[in-house]
C-alpha positions in Angstrom: 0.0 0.0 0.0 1.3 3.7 -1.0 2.2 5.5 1.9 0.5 9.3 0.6 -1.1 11.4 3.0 -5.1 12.2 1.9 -4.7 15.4 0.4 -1.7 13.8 -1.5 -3.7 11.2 -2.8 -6.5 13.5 -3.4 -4.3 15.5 -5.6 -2.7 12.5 -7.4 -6.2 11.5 -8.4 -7.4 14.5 -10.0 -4.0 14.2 -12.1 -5.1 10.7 -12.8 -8.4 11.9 -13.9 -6.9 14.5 -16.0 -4.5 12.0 -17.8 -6.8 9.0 -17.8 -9.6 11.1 -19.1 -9.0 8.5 -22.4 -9.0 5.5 -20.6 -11.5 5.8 -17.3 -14.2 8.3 -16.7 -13.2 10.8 -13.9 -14.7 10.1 -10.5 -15.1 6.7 -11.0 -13.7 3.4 -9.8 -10.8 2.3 -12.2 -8.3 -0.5 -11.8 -5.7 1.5 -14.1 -6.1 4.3 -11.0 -6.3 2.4 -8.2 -3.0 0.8 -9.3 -1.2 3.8 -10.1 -2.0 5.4 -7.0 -0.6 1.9 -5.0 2.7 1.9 -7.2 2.9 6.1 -7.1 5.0 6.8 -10.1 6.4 10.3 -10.3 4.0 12.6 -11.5 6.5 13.8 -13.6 6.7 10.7 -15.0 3.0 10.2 -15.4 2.7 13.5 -17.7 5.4 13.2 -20.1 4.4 9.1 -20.6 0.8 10.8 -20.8 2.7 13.7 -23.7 4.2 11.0 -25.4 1.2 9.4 -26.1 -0.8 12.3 -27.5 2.6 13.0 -29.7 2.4 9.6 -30.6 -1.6 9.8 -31.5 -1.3 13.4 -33.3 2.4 12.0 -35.2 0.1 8.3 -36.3 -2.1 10.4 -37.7 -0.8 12.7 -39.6 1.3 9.9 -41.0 -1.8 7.7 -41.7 -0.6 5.0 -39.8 0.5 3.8 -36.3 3.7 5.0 -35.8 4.4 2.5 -32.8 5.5 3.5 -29.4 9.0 2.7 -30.4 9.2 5.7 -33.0 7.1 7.9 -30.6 10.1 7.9 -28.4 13.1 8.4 -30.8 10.7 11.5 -32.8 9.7 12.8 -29.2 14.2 12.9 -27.9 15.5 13.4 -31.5 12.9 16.6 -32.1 13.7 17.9 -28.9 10.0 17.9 -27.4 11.8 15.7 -24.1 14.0 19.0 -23.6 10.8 21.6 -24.4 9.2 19.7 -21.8 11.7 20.0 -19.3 11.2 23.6 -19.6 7.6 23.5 -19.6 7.2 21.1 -16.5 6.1 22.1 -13.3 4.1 20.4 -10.4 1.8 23.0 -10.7 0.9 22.7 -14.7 -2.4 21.0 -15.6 -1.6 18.7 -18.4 -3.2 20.3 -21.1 -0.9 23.9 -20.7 2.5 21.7 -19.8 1.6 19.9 -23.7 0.6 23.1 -25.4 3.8 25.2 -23.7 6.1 21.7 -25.2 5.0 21.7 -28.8 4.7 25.3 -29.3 8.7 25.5 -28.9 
């Protein structure tokens, strides 16, 4: 068990709302949650894996295919959006800004 105090946890749900907004309805009961809150990555972590992704949705489809997680990874180092979002990263940030504030470098 994840040893967060309540307001911690509070707050490290409503980021896992905010980033699992694709994958489990906010508020709700959600074993992809529930198990993120009991390993507790970084929330750090949690965002960028959560940037990469939408890179990786926006770059498959512009490209008319999937361009596999694998690629996602290279494009997202080799174009510099990994360094953009250092910059843009904060604690603070909702999601949505700390994504805009990357690929807008």
């Amino acid at each position: 068990m994840c040893d967060m105090r309540q307001t911690d946890k509070d707050e490290y749900r409503r980021l896992l709302d905010e980033i699992g907004e694709d994958y489990c309805k906010a508020g709700t009961y959600c074993i992809f949650k529930e198990f993120l809150i009991a390993a507790h990555p970084s929330r750090r972590l949690l965002v960028q894996l959560k940037a990469t992704d939408k890179f990786k949705f926006e770059r498959s489809a512009k490209e008319g295919k999937n361009i596999g997680w694998e690629l996602a990874m290279k494009l997202w180092v080799s174009e510099g959006h990994a360094e953009h979002f250092a910059d843009a990263y904060t604690d603070k940030k909702r999601f949505r800004d700390i994504y805009r504030e990357t690929m807008r470098q």
